[in-house]
C-alpha positions in Angstrom: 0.0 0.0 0.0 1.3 3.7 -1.0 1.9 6.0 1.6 -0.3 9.0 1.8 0.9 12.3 2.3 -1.1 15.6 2.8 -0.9 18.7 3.9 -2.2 22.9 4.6 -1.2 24.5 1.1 -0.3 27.5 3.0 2.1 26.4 4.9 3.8 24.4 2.1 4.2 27.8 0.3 5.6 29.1 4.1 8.0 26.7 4.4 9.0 26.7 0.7 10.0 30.8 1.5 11.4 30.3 4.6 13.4 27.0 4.1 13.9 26.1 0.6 12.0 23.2 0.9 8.8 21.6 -0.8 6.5 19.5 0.9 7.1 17.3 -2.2 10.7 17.0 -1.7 10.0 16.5 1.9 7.5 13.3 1.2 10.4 12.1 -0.5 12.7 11.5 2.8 10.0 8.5 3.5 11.6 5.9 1.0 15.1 6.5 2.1 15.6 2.9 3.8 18.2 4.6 6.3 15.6 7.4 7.8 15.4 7.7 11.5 12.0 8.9 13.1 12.2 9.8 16.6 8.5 11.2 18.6 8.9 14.8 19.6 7.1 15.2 22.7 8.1 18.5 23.6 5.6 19.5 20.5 2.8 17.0 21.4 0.6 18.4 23.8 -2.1 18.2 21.3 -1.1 15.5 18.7 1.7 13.1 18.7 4.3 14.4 16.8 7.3 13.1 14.9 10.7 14.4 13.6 12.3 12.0 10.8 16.0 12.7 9.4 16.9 11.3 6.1 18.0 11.7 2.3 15.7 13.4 -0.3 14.9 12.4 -3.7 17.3 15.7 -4.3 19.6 14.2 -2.3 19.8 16.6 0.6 19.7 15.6 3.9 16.2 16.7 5.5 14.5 17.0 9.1 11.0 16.6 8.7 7.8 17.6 11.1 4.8 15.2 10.5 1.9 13.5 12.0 1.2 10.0 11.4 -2.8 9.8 11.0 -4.8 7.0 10.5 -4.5 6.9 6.4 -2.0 9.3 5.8 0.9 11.2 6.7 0.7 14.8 7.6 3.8 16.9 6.4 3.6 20.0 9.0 7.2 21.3 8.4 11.0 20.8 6.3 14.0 21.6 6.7 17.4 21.3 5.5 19.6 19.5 8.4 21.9 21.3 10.2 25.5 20.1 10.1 25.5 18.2 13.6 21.9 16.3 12.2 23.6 15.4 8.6 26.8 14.1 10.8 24.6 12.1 13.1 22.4 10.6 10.5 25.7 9.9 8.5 27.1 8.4 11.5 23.8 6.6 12.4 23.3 8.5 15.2 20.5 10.7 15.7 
């Protein structure tokens, strides 16, 4: 079964201004086999959240906000990885 991926059109064009990053390209980071997803509970008072580290279909190395929902996944924010996240998730570490 495909993954799903939504998410607020609005805030795709945000993030796009303010980080360089589609939600597109950001869905992308799903199929890399070596992505790490770690829960963020410091940002889930209201809803579970997740942060998950890995290679784009452009080949950058991206962090990635989401929600996992019952049929889909929810992009809420991208970004390209700071030095110390591309190191650890080169190293295997995050």
């Amino acid at each position: 079964m495909e993954t799903v991926f939504r998410w607020d059109q609005a805030k795709a064009r945000s993030n796009l201004r303010r980080h360089g990053v589609t939600f597109e390209e950001a869905a992308s980071v799903f199929r890399d086999t070596l992505s790490v997803t770690i829960g963020d509970p410091l940002h889930s008072a209201e809803e579970d959240r997740f942060v998950t580290i890995g290679r784009s279909s452009r080949n950058r190395t991206l962090v990635v906000v989401h929600l996992d929902i019952r049929d889909a996944i929810r992009i809420i924010s991208a970004r390209l990885a700071a030095r110390r996240e591309r190191r650890e998730y080169e190293e295997g570490t995050p």
